[in-house]
DRENDRENTOR-170935 format. One record per residue: residue number from 1; residue in three letters; y negated, x negated, z negated of N, C-alpha, C in turn. Coordinates in nm, 2 decimals. Layout:
N
<site><bagu>NUM</bagu><zakol>ALA</zakol><n_c2>Y</n_c2><n_c1>X</n_c1><n_c3>Z</n_c3><ca_c2>Y</ca_c2><ca_c1>X</ca_c1><ca_c3>Z</ca_c3><c_c2>Y</c_c2><c_c1>X</c_c1><c_c3>Z</c_c3></site>
...
END
This chain:
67
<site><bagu>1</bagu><zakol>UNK</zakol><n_c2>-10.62</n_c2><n_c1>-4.84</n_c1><n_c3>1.94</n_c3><ca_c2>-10.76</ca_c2><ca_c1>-4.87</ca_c1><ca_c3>1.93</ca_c3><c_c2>-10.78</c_c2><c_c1>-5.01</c_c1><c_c3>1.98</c_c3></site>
<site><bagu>2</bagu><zakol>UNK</zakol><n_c2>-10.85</n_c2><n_c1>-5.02</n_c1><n_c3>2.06</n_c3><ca_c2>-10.91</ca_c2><ca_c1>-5.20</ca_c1><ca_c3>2.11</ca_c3><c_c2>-10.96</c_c2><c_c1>-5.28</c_c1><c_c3>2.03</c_c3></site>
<site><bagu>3</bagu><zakol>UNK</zakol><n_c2>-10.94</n_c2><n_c1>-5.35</n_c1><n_c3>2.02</n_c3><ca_c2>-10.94</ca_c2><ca_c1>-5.48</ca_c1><ca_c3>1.93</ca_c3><c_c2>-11.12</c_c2><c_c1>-5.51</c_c1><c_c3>1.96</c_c3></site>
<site><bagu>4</bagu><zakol>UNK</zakol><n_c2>-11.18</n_c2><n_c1>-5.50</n_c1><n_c3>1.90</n_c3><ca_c2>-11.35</ca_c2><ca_c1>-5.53</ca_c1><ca_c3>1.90</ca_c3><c_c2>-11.41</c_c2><c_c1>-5.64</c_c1><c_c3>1.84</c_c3></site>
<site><bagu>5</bagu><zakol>UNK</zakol><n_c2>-11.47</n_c2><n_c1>-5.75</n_c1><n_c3>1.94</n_c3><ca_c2>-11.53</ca_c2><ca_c1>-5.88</ca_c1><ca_c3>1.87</ca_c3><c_c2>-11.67</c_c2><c_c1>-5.82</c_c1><c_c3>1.88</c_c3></site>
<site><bagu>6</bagu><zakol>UNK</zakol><n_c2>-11.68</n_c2><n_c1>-5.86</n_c1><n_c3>1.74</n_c3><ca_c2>-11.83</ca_c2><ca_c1>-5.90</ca_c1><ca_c3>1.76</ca_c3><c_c2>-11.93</c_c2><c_c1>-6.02</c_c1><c_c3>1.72</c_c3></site>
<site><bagu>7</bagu><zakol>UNK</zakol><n_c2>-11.85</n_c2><n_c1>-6.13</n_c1><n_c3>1.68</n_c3><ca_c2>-11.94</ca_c2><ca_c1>-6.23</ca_c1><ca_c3>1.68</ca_c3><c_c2>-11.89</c_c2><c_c1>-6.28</c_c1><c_c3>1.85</c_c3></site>
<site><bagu>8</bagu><zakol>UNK</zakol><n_c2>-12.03</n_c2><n_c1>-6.31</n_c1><n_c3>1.86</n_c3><ca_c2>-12.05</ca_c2><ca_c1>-6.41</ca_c1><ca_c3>1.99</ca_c3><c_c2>-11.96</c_c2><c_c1>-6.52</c_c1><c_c3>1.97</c_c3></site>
<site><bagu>9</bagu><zakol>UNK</zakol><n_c2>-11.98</n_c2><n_c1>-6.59</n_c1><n_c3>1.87</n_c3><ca_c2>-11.90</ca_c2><ca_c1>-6.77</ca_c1><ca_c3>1.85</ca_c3><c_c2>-11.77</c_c2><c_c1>-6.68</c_c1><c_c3>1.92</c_c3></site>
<site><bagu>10</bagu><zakol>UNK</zakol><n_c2>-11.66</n_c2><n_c1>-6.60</n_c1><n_c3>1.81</n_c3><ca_c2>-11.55</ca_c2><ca_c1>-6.57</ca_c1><ca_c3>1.87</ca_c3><c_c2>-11.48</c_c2><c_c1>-6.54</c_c1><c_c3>1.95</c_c3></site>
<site><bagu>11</bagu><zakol>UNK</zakol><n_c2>-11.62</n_c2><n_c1>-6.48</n_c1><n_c3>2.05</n_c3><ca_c2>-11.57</ca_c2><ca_c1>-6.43</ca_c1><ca_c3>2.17</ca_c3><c_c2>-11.59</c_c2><c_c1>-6.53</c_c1><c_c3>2.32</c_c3></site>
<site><bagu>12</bagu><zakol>UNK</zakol><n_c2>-11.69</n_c2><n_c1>-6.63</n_c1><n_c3>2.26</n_c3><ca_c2>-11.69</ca_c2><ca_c1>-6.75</ca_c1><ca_c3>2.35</ca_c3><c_c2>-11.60</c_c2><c_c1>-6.80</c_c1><c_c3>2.36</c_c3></site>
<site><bagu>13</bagu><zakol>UNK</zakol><n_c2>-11.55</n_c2><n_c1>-6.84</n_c1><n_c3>2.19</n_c3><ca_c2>-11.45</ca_c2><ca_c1>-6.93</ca_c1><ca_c3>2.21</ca_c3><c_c2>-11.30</c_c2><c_c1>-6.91</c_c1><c_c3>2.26</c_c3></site>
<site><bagu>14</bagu><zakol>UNK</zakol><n_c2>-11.28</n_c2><n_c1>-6.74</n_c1><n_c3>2.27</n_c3><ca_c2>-11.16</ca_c2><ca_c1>-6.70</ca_c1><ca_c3>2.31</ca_c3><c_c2>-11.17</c_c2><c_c1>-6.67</c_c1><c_c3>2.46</c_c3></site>
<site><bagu>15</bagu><zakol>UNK</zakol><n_c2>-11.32</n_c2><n_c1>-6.69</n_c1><n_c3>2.55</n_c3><ca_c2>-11.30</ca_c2><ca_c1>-6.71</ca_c1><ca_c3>2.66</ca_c3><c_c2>-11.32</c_c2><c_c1>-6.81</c_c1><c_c3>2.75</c_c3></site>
<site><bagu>16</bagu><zakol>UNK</zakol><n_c2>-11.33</n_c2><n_c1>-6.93</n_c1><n_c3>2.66</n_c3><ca_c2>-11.30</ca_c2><ca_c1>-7.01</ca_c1><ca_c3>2.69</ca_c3><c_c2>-11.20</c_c2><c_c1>-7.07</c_c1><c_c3>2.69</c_c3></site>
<site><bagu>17</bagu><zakol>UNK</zakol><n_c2>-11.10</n_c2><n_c1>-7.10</n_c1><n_c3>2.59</n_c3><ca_c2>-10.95</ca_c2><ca_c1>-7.08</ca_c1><ca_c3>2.59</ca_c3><c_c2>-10.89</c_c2><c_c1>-7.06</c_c1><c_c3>2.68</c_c3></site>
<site><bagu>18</bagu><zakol>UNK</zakol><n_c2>-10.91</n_c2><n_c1>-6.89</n_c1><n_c3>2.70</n_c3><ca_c2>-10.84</ca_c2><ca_c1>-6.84</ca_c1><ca_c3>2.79</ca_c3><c_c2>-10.89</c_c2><c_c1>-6.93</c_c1><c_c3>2.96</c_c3></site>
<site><bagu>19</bagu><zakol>UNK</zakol><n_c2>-10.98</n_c2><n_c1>-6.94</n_c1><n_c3>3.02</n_c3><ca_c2>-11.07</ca_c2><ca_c1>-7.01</ca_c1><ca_c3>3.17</ca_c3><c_c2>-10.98</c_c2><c_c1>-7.15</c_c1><c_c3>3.13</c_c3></site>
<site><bagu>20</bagu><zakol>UNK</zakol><n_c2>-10.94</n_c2><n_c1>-7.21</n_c1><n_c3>3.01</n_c3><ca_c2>-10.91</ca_c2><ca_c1>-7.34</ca_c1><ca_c3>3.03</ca_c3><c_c2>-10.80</c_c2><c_c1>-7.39</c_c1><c_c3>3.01</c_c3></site>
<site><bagu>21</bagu><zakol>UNK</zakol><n_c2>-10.70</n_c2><n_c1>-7.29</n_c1><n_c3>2.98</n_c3><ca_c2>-10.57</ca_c2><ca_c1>-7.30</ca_c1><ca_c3>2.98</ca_c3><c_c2>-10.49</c_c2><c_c1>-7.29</c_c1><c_c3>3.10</c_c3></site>
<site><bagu>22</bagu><zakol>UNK</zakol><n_c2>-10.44</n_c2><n_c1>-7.42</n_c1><n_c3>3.08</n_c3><ca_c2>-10.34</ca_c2><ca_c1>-7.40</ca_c1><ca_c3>3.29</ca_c3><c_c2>-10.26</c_c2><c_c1>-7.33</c_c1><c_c3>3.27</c_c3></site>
<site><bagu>23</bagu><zakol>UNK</zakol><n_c2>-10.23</n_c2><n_c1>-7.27</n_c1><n_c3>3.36</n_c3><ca_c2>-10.15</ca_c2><ca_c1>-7.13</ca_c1><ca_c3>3.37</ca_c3><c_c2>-9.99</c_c2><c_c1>-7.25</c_c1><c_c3>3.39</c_c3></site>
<site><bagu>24</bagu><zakol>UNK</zakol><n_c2>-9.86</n_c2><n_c1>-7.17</n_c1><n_c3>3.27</n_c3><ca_c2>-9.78</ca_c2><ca_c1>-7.22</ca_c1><ca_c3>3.30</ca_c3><c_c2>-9.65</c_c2><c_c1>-7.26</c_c1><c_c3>3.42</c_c3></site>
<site><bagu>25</bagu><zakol>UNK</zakol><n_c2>-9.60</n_c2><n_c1>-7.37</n_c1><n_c3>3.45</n_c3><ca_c2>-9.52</ca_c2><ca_c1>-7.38</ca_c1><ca_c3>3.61</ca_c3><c_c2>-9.41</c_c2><c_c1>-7.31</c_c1><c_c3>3.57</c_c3></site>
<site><bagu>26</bagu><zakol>UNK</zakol><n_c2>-9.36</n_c2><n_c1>-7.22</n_c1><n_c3>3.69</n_c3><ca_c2>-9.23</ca_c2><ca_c1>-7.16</ca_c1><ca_c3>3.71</ca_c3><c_c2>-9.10</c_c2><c_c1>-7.29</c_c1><c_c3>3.70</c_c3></site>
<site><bagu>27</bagu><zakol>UNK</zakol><n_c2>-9.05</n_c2><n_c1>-7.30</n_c1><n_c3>3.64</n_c3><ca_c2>-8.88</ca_c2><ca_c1>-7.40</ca_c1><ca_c3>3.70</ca_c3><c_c2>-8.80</c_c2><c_c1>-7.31</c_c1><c_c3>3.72</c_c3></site>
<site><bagu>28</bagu><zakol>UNK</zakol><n_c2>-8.69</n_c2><n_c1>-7.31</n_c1><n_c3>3.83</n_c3><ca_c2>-8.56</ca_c2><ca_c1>-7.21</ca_c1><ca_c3>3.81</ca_c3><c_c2>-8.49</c_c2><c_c1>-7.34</c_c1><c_c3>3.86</c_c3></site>
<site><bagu>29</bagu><zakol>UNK</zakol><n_c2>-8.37</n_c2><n_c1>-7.26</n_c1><n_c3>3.79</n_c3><ca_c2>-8.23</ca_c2><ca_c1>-7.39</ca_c1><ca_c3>3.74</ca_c3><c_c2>-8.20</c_c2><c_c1>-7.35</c_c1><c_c3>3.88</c_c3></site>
<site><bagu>30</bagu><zakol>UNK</zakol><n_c2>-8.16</n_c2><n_c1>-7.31</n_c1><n_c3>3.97</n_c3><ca_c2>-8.08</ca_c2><ca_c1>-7.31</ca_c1><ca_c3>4.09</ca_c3><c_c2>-8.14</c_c2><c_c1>-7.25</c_c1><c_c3>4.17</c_c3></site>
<site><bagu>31</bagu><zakol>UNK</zakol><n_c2>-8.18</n_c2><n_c1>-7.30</n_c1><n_c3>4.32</n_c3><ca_c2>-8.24</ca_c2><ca_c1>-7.24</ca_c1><ca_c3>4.44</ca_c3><c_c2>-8.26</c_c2><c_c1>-7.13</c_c1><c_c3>4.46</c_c3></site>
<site><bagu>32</bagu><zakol>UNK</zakol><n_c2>-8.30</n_c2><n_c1>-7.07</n_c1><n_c3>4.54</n_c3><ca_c2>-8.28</ca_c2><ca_c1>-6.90</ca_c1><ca_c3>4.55</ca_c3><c_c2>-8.16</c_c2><c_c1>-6.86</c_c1><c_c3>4.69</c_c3></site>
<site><bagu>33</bagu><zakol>UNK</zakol><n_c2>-8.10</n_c2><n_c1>-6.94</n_c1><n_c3>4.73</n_c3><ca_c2>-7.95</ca_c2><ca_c1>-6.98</ca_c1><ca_c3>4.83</ca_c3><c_c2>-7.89</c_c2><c_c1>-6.96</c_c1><c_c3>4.72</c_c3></site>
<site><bagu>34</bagu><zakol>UNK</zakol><n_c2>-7.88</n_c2><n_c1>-7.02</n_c1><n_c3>4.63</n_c3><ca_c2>-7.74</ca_c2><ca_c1>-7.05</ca_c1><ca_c3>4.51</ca_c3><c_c2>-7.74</c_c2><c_c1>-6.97</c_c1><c_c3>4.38</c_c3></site>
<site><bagu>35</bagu><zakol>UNK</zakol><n_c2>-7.86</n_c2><n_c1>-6.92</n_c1><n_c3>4.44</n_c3><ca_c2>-7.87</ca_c2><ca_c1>-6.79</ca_c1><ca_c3>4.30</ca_c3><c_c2>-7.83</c_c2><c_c1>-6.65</c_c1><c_c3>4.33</c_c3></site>
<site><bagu>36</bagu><zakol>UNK</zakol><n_c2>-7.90</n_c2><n_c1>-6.66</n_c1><n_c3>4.49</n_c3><ca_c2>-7.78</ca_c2><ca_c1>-6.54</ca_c1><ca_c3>4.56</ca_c3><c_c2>-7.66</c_c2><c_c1>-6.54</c_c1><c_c3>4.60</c_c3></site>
<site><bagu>37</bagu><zakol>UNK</zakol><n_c2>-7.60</n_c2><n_c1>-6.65</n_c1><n_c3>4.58</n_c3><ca_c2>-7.49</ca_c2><ca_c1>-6.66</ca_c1><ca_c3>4.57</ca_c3><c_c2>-7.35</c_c2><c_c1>-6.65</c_c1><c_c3>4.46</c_c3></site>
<site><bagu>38</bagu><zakol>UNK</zakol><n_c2>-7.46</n_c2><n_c1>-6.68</n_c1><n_c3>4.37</n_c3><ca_c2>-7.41</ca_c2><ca_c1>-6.64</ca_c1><ca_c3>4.24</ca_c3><c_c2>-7.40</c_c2><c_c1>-6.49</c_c1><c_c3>4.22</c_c3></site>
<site><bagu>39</bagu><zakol>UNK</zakol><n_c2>-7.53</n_c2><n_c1>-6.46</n_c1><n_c3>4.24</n_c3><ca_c2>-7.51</ca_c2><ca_c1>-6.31</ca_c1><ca_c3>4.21</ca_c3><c_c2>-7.41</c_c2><c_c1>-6.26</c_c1><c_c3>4.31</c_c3></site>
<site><bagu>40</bagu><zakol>UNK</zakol><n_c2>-7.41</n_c2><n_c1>-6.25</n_c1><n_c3>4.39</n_c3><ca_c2>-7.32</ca_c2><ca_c1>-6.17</ca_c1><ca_c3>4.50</ca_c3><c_c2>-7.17</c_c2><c_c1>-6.23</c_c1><c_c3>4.45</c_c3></site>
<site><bagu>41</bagu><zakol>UNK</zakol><n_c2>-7.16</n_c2><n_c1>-6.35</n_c1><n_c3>4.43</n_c3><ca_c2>-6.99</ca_c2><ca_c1>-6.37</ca_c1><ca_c3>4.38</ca_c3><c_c2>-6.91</c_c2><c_c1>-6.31</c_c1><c_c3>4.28</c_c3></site>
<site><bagu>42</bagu><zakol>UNK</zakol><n_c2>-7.09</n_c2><n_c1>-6.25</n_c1><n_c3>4.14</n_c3><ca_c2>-7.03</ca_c2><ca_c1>-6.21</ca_c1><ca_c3>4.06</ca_c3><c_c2>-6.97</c_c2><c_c1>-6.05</c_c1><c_c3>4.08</c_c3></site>
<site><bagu>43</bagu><zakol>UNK</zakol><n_c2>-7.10</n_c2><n_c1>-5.99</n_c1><n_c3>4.19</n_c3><ca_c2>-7.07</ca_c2><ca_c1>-5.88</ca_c1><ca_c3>4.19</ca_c3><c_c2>-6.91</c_c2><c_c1>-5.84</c_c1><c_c3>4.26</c_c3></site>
<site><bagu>44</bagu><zakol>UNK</zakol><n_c2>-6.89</n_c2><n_c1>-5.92</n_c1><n_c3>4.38</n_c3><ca_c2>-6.76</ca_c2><ca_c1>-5.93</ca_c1><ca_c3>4.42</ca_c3><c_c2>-6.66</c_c2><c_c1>-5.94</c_c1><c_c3>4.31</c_c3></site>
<site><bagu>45</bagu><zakol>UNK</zakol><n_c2>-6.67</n_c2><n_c1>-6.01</n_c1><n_c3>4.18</n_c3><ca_c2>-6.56</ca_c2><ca_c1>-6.04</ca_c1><ca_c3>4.14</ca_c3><c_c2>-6.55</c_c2><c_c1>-5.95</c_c1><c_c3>4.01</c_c3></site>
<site><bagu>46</bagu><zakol>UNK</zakol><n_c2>-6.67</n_c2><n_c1>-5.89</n_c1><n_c3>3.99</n_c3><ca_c2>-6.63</ca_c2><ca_c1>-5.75</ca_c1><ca_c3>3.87</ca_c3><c_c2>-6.57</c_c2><c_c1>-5.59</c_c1><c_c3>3.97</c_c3></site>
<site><bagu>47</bagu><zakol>UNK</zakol><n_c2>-6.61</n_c2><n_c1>-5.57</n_c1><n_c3>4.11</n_c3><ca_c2>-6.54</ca_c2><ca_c1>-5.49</ca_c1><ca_c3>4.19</ca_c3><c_c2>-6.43</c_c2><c_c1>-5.52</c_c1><c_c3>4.21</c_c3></site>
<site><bagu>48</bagu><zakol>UNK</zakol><n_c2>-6.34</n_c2><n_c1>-5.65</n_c1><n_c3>4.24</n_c3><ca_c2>-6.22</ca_c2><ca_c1>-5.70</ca_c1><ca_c3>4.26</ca_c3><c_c2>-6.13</c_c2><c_c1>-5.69</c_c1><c_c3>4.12</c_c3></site>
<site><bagu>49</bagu><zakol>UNK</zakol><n_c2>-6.20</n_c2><n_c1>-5.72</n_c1><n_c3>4.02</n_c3><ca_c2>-6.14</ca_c2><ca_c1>-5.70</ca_c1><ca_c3>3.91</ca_c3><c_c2>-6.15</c_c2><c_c1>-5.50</c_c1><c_c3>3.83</c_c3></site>
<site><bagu>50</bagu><zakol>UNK</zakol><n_c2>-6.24</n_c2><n_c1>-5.45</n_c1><n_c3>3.88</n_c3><ca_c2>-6.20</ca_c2><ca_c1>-5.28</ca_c1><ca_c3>3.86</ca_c3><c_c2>-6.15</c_c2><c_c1>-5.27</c_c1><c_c3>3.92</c_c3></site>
<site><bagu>51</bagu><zakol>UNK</zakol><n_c2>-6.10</n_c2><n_c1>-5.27</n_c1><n_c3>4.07</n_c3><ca_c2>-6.00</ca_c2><ca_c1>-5.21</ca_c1><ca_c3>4.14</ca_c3><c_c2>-5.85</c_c2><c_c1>-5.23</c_c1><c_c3>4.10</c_c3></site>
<site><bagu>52</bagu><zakol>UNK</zakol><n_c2>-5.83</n_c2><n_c1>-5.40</n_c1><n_c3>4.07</n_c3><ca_c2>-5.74</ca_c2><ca_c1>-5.39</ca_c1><ca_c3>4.05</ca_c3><c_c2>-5.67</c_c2><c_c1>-5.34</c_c1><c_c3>3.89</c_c3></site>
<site><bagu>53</bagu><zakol>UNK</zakol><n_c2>-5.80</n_c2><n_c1>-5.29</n_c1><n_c3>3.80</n_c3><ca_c2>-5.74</ca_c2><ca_c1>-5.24</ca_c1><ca_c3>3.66</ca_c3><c_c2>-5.73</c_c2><c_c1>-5.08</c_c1><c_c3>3.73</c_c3></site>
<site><bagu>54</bagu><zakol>UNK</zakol><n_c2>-5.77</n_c2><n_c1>-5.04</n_c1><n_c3>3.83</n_c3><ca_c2>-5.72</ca_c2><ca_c1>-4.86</ca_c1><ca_c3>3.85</ca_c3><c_c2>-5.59</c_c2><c_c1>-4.92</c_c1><c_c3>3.90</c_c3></site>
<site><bagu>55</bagu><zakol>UNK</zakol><n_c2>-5.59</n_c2><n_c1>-5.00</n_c1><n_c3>3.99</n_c3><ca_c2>-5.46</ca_c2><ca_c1>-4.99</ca_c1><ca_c3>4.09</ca_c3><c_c2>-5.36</c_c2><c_c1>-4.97</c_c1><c_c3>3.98</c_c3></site>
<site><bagu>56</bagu><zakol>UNK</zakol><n_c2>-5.39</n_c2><n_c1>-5.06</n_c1><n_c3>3.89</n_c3><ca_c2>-5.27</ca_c2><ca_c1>-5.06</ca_c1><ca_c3>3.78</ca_c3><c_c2>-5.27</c_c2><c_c1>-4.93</c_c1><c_c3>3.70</c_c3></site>
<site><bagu>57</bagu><zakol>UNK</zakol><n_c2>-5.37</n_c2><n_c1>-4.90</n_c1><n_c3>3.68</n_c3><ca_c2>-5.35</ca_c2><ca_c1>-4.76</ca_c1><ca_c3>3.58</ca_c3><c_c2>-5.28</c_c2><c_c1>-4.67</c_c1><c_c3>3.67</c_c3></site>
<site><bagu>58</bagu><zakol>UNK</zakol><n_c2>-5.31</n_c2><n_c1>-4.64</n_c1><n_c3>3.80</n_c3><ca_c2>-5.26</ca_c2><ca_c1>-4.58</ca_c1><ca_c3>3.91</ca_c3><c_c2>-5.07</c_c2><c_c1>-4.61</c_c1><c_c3>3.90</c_c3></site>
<site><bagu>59</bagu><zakol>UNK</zakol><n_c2>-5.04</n_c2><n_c1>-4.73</n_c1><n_c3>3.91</n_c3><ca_c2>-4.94</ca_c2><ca_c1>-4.77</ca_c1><ca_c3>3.93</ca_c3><c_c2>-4.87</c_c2><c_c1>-4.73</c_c1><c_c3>3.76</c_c3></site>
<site><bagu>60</bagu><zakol>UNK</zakol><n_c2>-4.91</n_c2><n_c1>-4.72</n_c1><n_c3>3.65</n_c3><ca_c2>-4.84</ca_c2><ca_c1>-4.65</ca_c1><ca_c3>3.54</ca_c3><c_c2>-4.87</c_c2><c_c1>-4.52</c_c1><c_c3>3.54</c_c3></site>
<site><bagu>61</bagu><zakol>UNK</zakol><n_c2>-4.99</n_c2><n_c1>-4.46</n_c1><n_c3>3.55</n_c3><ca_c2>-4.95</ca_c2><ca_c1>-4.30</ca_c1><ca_c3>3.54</ca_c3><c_c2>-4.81</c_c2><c_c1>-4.26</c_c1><c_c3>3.66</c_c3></site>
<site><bagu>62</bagu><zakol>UNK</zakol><n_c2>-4.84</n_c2><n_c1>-4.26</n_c1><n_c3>3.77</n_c3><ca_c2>-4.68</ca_c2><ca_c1>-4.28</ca_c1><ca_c3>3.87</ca_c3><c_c2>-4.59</c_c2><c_c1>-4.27</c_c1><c_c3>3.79</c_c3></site>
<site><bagu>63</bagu><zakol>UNK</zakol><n_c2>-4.53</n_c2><n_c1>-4.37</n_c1><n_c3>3.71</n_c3><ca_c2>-4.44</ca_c2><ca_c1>-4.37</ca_c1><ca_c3>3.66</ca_c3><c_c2>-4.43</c_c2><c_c1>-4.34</c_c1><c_c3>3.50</c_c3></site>
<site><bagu>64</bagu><zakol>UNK</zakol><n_c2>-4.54</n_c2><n_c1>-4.22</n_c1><n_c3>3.46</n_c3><ca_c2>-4.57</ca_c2><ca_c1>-4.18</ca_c1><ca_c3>3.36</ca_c3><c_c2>-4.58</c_c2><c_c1>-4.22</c_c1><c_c3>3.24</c_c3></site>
<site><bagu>65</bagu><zakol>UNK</zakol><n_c2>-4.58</n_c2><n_c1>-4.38</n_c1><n_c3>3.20</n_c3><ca_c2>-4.64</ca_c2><ca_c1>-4.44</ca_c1><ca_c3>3.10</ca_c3><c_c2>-4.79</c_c2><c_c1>-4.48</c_c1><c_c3>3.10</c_c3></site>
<site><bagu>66</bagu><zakol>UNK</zakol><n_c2>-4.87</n_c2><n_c1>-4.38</n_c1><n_c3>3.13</n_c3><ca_c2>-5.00</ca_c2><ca_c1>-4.40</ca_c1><ca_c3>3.07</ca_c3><c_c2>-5.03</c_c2><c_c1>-4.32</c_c1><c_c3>2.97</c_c3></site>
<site><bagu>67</bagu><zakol>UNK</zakol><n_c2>-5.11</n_c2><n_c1>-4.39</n_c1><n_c3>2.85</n_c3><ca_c2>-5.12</ca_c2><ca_c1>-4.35</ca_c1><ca_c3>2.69</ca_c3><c_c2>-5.21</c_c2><c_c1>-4.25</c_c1><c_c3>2.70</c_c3></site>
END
C-alpha cells in the first residue's frame, strides 16, 4: 500500500529536502586499469589454484589413495 501524505506542510517539506539534497560523490579506491586488474588476477589465480587441487586428486586416485 503507498504511503499517502496529506498534509501539504509534509509534503512540501519532504519535497523540498529531497530538490535540495546534493546528490552523493562516487569515490573508488583504485582506478578502473587496477581494478581490472585485480579482478582478472584473482580470477587467474582461483583457476590456477583448482587445477592444480584436481591435478593432485588425479595424481592420488592413480595410485589409489583417494578417501
Amino acid at each position: 500500500m503507498p504511503l499517502l501524505i496529506t498534509s501539504p506542510t509534509i509534503a512540501t517539506a519532504i519535497a523540498t529536502a529531497l530538490a535540495t539534497a546534493p546528490a552523493p560523490e562516487t569515490q573508488w579506491l583504485l582506478p578502473a586499469n587496477l581494478f581490472r586488474l585485480v579482478v582478472v588476477g584473482s580470477v587467474i589465480g582461483l583457476t590456477v589454484a583448482t587445477l592444480v587441487i584436481v591435478l593432485i586428486w588425479l595424481k592420488e586416485w592413480r595410485q589409489g589413495q583417494v578417501w
